[in-house]
N, C-alpha and C positions, 0 to 999 in steps of 0.2 A: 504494500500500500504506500507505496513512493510517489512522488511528482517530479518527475522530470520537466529538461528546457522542452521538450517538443510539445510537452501536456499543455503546455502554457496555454498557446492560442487556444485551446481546445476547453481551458477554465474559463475565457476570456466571452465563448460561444456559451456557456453554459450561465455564464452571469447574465449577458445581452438575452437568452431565452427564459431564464427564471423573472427577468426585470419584465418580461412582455406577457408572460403567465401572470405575474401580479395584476399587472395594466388590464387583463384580459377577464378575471376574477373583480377586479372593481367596477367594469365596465356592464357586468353579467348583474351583478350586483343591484349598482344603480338598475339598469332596467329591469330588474324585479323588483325592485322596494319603490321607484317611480311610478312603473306601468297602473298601479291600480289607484296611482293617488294624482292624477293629470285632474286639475283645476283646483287641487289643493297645496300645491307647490310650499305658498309659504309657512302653511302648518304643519307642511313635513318636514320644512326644511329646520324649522325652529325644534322638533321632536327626534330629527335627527341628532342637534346641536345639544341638547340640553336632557336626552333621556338615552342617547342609544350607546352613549359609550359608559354613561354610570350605570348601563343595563347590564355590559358587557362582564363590570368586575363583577355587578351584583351577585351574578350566575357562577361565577369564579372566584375572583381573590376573598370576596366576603362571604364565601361557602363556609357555618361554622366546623363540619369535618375536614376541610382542608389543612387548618392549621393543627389540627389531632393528627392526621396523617405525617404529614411536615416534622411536628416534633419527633414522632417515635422515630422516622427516619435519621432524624440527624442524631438522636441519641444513639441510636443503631450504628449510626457512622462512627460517633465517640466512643463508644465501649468497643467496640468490634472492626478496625477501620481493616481494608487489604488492604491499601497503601498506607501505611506508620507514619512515613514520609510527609506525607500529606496533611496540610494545615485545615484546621479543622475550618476557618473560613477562606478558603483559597480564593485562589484570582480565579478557575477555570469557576466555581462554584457564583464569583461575584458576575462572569459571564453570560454564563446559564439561567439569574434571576433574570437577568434581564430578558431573557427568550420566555422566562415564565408570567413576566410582567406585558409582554406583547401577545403572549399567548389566547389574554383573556379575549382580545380585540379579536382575531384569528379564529377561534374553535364559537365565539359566539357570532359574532359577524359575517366571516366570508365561509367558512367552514358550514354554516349553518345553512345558510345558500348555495353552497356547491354540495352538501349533501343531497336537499332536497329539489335541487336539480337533479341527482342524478338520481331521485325516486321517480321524480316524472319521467324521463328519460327511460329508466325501467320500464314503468307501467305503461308508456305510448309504444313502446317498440319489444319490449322482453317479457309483458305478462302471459305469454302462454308459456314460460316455462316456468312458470311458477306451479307447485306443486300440491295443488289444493285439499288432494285426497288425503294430506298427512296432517289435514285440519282437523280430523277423527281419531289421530294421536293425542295424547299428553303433552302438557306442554314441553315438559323435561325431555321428553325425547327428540323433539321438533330443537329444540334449544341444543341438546348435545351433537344432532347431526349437524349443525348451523354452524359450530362452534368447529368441530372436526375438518369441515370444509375450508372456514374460514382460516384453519391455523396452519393447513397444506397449502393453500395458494401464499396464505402473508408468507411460507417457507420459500414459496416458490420464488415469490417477488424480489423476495431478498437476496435469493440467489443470483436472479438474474441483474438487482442493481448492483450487484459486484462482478456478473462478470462483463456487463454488456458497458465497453466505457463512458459512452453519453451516458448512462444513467449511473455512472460510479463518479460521476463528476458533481453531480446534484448530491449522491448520498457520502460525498467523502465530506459532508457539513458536517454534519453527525459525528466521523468518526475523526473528526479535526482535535477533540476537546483531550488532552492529556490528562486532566484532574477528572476522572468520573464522578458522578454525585447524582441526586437524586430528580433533577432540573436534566440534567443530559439527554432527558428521551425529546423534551420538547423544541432541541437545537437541529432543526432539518429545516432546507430549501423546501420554498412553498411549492415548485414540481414536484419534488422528492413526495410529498403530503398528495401532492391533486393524482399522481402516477397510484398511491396504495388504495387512496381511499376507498375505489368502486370495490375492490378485494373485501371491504368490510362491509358493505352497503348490499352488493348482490347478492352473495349465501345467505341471506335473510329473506333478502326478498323470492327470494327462488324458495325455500322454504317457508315464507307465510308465516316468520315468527313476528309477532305481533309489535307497536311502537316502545309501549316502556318494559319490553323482555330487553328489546334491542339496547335500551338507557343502560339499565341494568348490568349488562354485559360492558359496554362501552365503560363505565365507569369502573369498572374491575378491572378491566385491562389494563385501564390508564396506569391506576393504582397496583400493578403489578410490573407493568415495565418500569414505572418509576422505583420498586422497590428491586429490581434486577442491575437498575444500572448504577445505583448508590454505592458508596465507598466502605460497600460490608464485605467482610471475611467470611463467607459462608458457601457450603456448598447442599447445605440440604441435607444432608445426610443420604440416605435411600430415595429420596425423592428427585435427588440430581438424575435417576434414571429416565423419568417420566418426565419433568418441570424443568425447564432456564435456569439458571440459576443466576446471582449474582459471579460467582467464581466462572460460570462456564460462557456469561455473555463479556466478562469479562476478557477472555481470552479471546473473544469476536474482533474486541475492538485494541486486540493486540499490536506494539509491533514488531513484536518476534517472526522473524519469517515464518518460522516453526507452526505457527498460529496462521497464518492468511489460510482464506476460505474456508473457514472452518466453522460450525456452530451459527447457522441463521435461522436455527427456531426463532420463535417469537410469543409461543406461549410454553408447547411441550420439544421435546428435543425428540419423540417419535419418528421425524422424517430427516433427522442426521440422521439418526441411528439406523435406518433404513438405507438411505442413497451415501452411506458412506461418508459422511463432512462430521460426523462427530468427532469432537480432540476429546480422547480417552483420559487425558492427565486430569484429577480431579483437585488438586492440590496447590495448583498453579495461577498465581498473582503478578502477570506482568505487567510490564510500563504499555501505555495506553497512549494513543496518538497515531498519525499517518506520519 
Protein backbone atom coordinates (compact mmCIF):
# COMPACT_ATOMS: atom_id res chain seq x y z
CA UNK A 1 0.00 0.00 0.00
CA UNK A 2 2.60 2.56 -1.31
CA UNK A 3 2.34 5.63 -3.44
CA UNK A 4 4.53 6.10 -5.95
CA UNK A 5 5.76 9.21 -8.54
CA UNK A 6 3.60 7.68 -11.40
CA UNK A 7 0.33 7.25 -8.66
CA UNK A 8 0.54 10.90 -8.43
CA UNK A 9 -1.43 12.06 -11.52
CA UNK A 10 -3.78 9.38 -10.87
CA UNK A 11 -4.45 10.81 -6.93
CA UNK A 12 -4.76 14.11 -8.66
CA UNK A 13 -7.99 12.34 -11.07
CA UNK A 14 -9.28 10.95 -8.07
CA UNK A 15 -9.52 14.28 -6.17
CA UNK A 16 -10.98 16.23 -9.57
CA UNK A 17 -13.68 13.18 -9.41
CA UNK A 18 -14.42 12.92 -5.79
CA UNK A 19 -14.65 17.09 -5.82
CA UNK A 20 -17.51 16.47 -8.82
CA UNK A 21 -19.23 13.47 -6.88
CA UNK A 22 -19.73 16.00 -4.11
CA UNK A 23 -20.90 18.92 -6.77
CA UNK A 24 -23.19 16.14 -8.14
CA UNK A 25 -24.77 14.84 -4.52
CA UNK A 26 -25.43 18.75 -3.78
CA UNK A 27 -26.99 19.36 -6.90
CA UNK A 28 -29.22 15.95 -6.60
CA UNK A 29 -29.95 17.29 -3.30
CA UNK A 30 -31.03 20.78 -3.89
CA UNK A 31 -33.53 19.26 -6.59
CA UNK A 32 -35.09 17.10 -4.13
CA UNK A 33 -35.52 19.24 -1.13
CA UNK A 34 -36.44 22.33 -3.82
CA UNK A 35 -38.74 20.28 -6.27
CA UNK A 36 -41.69 20.11 -3.93
CA UNK A 37 -41.30 23.50 -2.32
CA UNK A 38 -41.37 25.91 -5.86
CA UNK A 39 -43.31 29.08 -4.76
CA UNK A 40 -42.04 28.76 -1.32
CA UNK A 41 -38.48 29.56 -1.81
CA UNK A 42 -38.18 31.86 0.93
CA UNK A 43 -39.54 29.75 3.70
CA UNK A 44 -37.23 27.01 2.69
CA UNK A 45 -34.61 29.00 2.38
CA UNK A 46 -34.90 30.50 5.94
CA UNK A 47 -35.68 26.50 7.26
CA UNK A 48 -32.84 25.54 5.60
CA UNK A 49 -30.76 28.20 7.36
CA UNK A 50 -31.92 28.06 10.61
CA UNK A 51 -33.29 24.26 11.34
CA UNK A 52 -31.45 21.90 8.82
CA UNK A 53 -28.08 22.00 10.14
CA UNK A 54 -29.17 22.07 14.04
CA UNK A 55 -31.21 19.12 12.64
CA UNK A 56 -28.25 17.48 11.52
CA UNK A 57 -26.22 17.36 15.14
CA UNK A 58 -29.66 16.83 16.65
CA UNK A 59 -29.86 13.25 15.10
CA UNK A 60 -26.15 12.85 15.88
CA UNK A 61 -23.66 14.73 18.18
CA UNK A 62 -26.68 15.29 20.76
CA UNK A 63 -27.78 11.50 20.51
CA UNK A 64 -27.63 10.92 24.44
CA UNK A 65 -26.10 7.13 23.80
CA UNK A 66 -23.57 8.57 21.68
CA UNK A 67 -21.53 9.86 24.40
CA UNK A 68 -22.00 6.40 26.54
CA UNK A 69 -20.73 4.64 23.41
CA UNK A 70 -17.68 7.34 23.09
CA UNK A 71 -16.79 6.92 26.73
CA UNK A 72 -16.54 3.06 27.10
CA UNK A 73 -14.58 3.21 23.80
CA UNK A 74 -11.85 5.43 24.89
CA UNK A 75 -11.77 3.82 28.21
CA UNK A 76 -11.35 0.65 26.32
CA UNK A 77 -8.57 2.52 24.59
CA UNK A 78 -6.89 3.55 28.10
CA UNK A 79 -6.97 0.39 29.86
CA UNK A 80 -6.21 -1.85 26.87
CA UNK A 81 -4.57 0.21 24.15
CA UNK A 82 -2.59 -2.01 20.95
CA UNK A 83 -0.55 0.77 20.39
CA UNK A 84 1.29 1.64 24.06
CA UNK A 85 2.99 4.16 21.95
CA UNK A 86 0.02 5.87 21.22
CA UNK A 87 -1.09 9.15 23.13
CA UNK A 88 -4.17 8.74 24.47
CA UNK A 89 -5.38 12.18 22.68
CA UNK A 90 -3.30 11.90 19.60
CA UNK A 91 -3.11 14.05 16.55
CA UNK A 92 -4.59 11.06 14.13
CA UNK A 93 -7.54 10.98 16.95
CA UNK A 94 -7.73 15.13 16.97
CA UNK A 95 -8.06 14.24 12.83
CA UNK A 96 -10.66 11.99 12.92
CA UNK A 97 -13.15 14.32 15.29
CA UNK A 98 -13.08 16.35 12.90
CA UNK A 99 -14.49 13.69 10.12
CA UNK A 100 -16.92 12.93 13.11
CA UNK A 101 -17.98 16.53 13.43
CA UNK A 102 -18.69 16.78 9.44
CA UNK A 103 -20.12 13.55 9.78
CA UNK A 104 -23.36 14.63 11.20
CA UNK A 105 -23.83 17.07 8.07
CA UNK A 106 -23.11 13.81 5.79
CA UNK A 107 -25.16 10.67 7.05
CA UNK A 108 -28.05 13.24 7.93
CA UNK A 109 -28.02 15.41 4.94
CA UNK A 110 -26.70 14.02 1.76
CA UNK A 111 -26.51 10.59 2.87
CA UNK A 112 -30.10 10.75 3.65
CA UNK A 113 -30.87 11.75 0.06
CA UNK A 114 -28.78 9.42 -1.78
CA UNK A 115 -30.14 6.63 0.33
CA UNK A 116 -33.44 7.38 -0.50
CA UNK A 117 -32.72 7.97 -3.92
CA UNK A 118 -31.43 4.92 -4.24
CA UNK A 119 -34.86 3.34 -2.68
CA UNK A 120 -36.64 4.82 -5.58
CA UNK A 121 -34.30 3.86 -8.00
CA UNK A 122 -34.83 0.39 -6.49
CA UNK A 123 -38.55 0.32 -6.45
CA UNK A 124 -38.96 2.12 -10.24
CA UNK A 125 -36.50 -0.26 -11.92
CA UNK A 126 -35.60 -3.59 -9.21
CA UNK A 127 -38.85 -4.38 -7.47
CA UNK A 128 -39.41 -7.45 -9.19
CA UNK A 129 -36.73 -8.87 -7.58
CA UNK A 130 -37.74 -8.23 -4.44
CA UNK A 131 -38.73 -11.39 -2.72
CA UNK A 132 -42.19 -11.18 -1.24
CA UNK A 133 -42.84 -14.74 -0.45
CA UNK A 134 -40.27 -14.51 2.43
CA UNK A 135 -42.89 -11.96 3.85
CA UNK A 136 -44.57 -15.25 5.41
CA UNK A 137 -41.02 -15.63 7.26
CA UNK A 138 -40.11 -14.40 10.75
CA UNK A 139 -38.62 -11.52 10.98
CA UNK A 140 -35.26 -12.98 12.37
CA UNK A 141 -34.83 -14.99 9.47
CA UNK A 142 -35.66 -12.29 6.71
CA UNK A 143 -33.00 -10.12 8.97
CA UNK A 144 -30.36 -12.93 9.19
CA UNK A 145 -30.51 -13.71 5.27
CA UNK A 146 -30.38 -9.72 4.76
CA UNK A 147 -27.46 -9.43 6.95
CA UNK A 148 -25.53 -12.63 5.25
CA UNK A 149 -25.92 -11.18 1.87
CA UNK A 150 -25.04 -7.96 2.86
CA UNK A 151 -21.68 -8.92 4.72
CA UNK A 152 -20.56 -11.01 1.33
CA UNK A 153 -20.98 -8.38 -1.01
CA UNK A 154 -19.47 -5.37 1.70
CA UNK A 155 -16.41 -8.50 1.49
CA UNK A 156 -16.79 -8.30 -1.99
CA UNK A 157 -16.49 -4.44 -2.22
CA UNK A 158 -13.63 -4.38 -0.22
CA UNK A 159 -11.88 -6.54 -2.09
CA UNK A 160 -12.25 -5.02 -5.00
CA UNK A 161 -11.54 -1.29 -3.66
CA UNK A 162 -8.06 -2.76 -3.10
CA UNK A 163 -7.53 -4.25 -5.96
CA UNK A 164 -9.06 -2.40 -8.68
CA UNK A 165 -6.76 1.17 -8.60
CA UNK A 166 -9.23 3.88 -9.20
CA UNK A 167 -11.20 2.62 -6.43
CA UNK A 168 -7.89 2.19 -4.08
CA UNK A 169 -7.22 5.76 -4.75
CA UNK A 170 -10.64 6.96 -3.02
CA UNK A 171 -10.26 4.11 -0.39
CA UNK A 172 -6.55 4.70 0.59
CA UNK A 173 -8.50 7.94 2.73
CA UNK A 174 -9.29 5.59 5.18
CA UNK A 175 -6.37 3.68 5.36
CA UNK A 176 -4.12 7.09 5.33
CA UNK A 177 -4.65 7.41 9.24
CA UNK A 178 -1.41 6.00 11.33
CA UNK A 179 -3.13 6.47 14.84
CA UNK A 180 -6.32 4.04 14.66
CA UNK A 181 -9.01 5.02 17.19
CA UNK A 182 -12.56 4.89 17.35
CA UNK A 183 -13.41 8.09 14.77
CA UNK A 184 -11.28 6.19 11.88
CA UNK A 185 -14.36 4.21 10.25
CA UNK A 186 -15.94 7.66 9.42
CA UNK A 187 -12.45 9.02 7.45
CA UNK A 188 -13.59 7.84 3.71
CA UNK A 189 -13.83 9.90 0.36
CA UNK A 190 -17.41 10.70 -0.31
CA UNK A 191 -17.14 8.13 -3.65
CA UNK A 192 -15.52 5.66 -1.56
CA UNK A 193 -19.28 6.04 0.64
CA UNK A 194 -21.72 6.68 -2.76
CA UNK A 195 -19.58 3.22 -4.40
CA UNK A 196 -20.64 0.89 -0.88
CA UNK A 197 -23.79 2.31 -0.05
CA UNK A 198 -26.26 0.58 -2.68
CA UNK A 199 -24.26 -2.93 -1.07
CA UNK A 200 -26.26 -1.93 2.10
CA UNK A 201 -29.55 -0.55 0.79
CA UNK A 202 -30.22 -3.42 -1.98
CA UNK A 203 -30.09 -6.95 0.33
CA UNK A 204 -32.88 -5.38 2.13
CA UNK A 205 -34.70 -4.30 -0.33
CA UNK A 206 -34.41 -7.43 -2.27
CA UNK A 207 -35.55 -9.15 0.97
CA UNK A 208 -38.47 -6.93 2.14
CA UNK A 209 -36.80 -6.27 5.50
CA UNK A 210 -38.99 -3.69 6.68
CA UNK A 211 -37.61 0.46 7.51
CA UNK A 212 -36.71 0.43 11.39
CA UNK A 213 -35.22 -3.42 11.13
CA UNK A 214 -33.02 -1.80 8.58
CA UNK A 215 -32.35 1.53 11.42
CA UNK A 216 -31.69 -1.06 13.71
CA UNK A 217 -29.09 -2.90 11.94
CA UNK A 218 -27.51 0.27 10.41
CA UNK A 219 -26.94 1.46 13.91
CA UNK A 220 -25.18 -1.61 15.16
CA UNK A 221 -22.99 -1.65 12.41
CA UNK A 222 -21.96 1.80 12.91
CA UNK A 223 -21.24 1.00 16.57
CA UNK A 224 -19.27 -2.06 15.76
CA UNK A 225 -16.96 -0.94 13.07
CA UNK A 226 -16.26 1.97 15.38
CA UNK A 227 -15.56 -0.49 18.05
CA UNK A 228 -13.08 -2.69 15.45
CA UNK A 229 -11.04 0.04 14.47
CA UNK A 230 -10.30 1.68 18.03
CA UNK A 231 -6.94 1.45 19.73
CA UNK A 232 -7.90 -1.82 21.77
CA UNK A 233 -5.70 -4.88 22.37
CA UNK A 234 -8.19 -7.43 21.67
CA UNK A 235 -8.65 -10.37 19.64
CA UNK A 236 -11.96 -11.81 20.86
CA UNK A 237 -10.86 -14.78 22.10
CA UNK A 238 -12.88 -17.80 20.13
CA UNK A 239 -14.82 -15.39 18.53
CA UNK A 240 -11.99 -13.94 16.34
CA UNK A 241 -13.09 -17.11 14.37
CA UNK A 242 -16.41 -15.90 13.33
CA UNK A 243 -16.21 -11.67 14.02
CA UNK A 244 -13.57 -8.78 12.85
CA UNK A 245 -12.00 -8.04 15.31
CA UNK A 246 -10.00 -5.01 16.50
CA UNK A 247 -6.47 -7.02 16.21
CA UNK A 248 -7.56 -8.62 12.97
CA UNK A 249 -8.83 -5.29 11.07
CA UNK A 250 -6.17 -4.01 12.48
CA UNK A 251 -3.74 -5.92 10.50
CA UNK A 252 -6.07 -4.79 7.22
CA UNK A 253 -4.89 -1.48 7.63
CA UNK A 254 -1.26 -2.69 8.09
CA UNK A 255 2.00 -1.65 6.72
CA UNK A 256 3.75 -4.73 6.92
CA UNK A 257 3.84 -6.19 3.46
CA UNK A 258 3.27 -9.22 5.31
CA UNK A 259 -0.26 -7.97 5.84
CA UNK A 260 -1.42 -6.34 2.37
CA UNK A 261 -4.61 -8.00 1.07
CA UNK A 262 -5.48 -9.58 3.70
CA UNK A 263 -8.64 -9.52 6.19
CA UNK A 264 -11.74 -7.27 4.26
CA UNK A 265 -14.59 -8.70 6.27
CA UNK A 266 -16.50 -6.14 7.45
CA UNK A 267 -18.75 -7.69 9.98
CA UNK A 268 -17.66 -11.61 10.01
CA UNK A 269 -14.28 -12.96 8.79
CA UNK A 270 -16.47 -16.13 7.02
CA UNK A 271 -15.42 -15.07 3.58
CA UNK A 272 -11.57 -14.62 4.32
CA UNK A 273 -11.71 -17.67 5.78
CA UNK A 274 -13.34 -19.10 2.61
CA UNK A 275 -11.50 -17.28 -0.45
CA UNK A 276 -8.37 -17.58 1.24
CA UNK A 277 -7.36 -13.48 2.54
CA UNK A 278 -7.59 -14.49 6.17
CA UNK A 279 -3.99 -13.42 8.19
CA UNK A 280 -3.84 -16.44 10.58
CA UNK A 281 -1.55 -14.52 13.11
CA UNK A 282 -3.82 -13.69 15.93
CA UNK A 283 -1.53 -11.82 18.09
CA UNK A 284 -0.25 -9.35 15.84
CA UNK A 285 -0.21 -5.23 16.46
CA UNK A 286 1.40 -3.42 13.62
CA UNK A 287 2.07 0.15 12.69
CA UNK A 288 -0.94 1.28 10.76
CA UNK A 289 -0.78 3.64 7.68
CA UNK A 290 -0.09 3.59 3.66
Amino acid sequence: MSTSAQDRPREKVSVWVGAAGVVALAIIGVCYLVGPRIGTSDRWLRESLHLWLPLCYTHTLFFKCLFMGIAILLALEWWFPAESRERFFSVGLAHDSVWFLLEGILRVGLVTIYVDWLCRVYDANCGRFTLHALAAYPGWVRLAAAFALSDFLGWLHHFVRHKVPLFWHFHAVHHSQRELNQFTDLRYHVVDYVLSQPIVVFPFKVLAIDAPTVTLFVLAQIWYTRFYHSNVRTNLGWLRYLLVTPQSHRVHHSRDSRHFDTNFGVHTCLWDRLFGTQFHGANEYPATGI
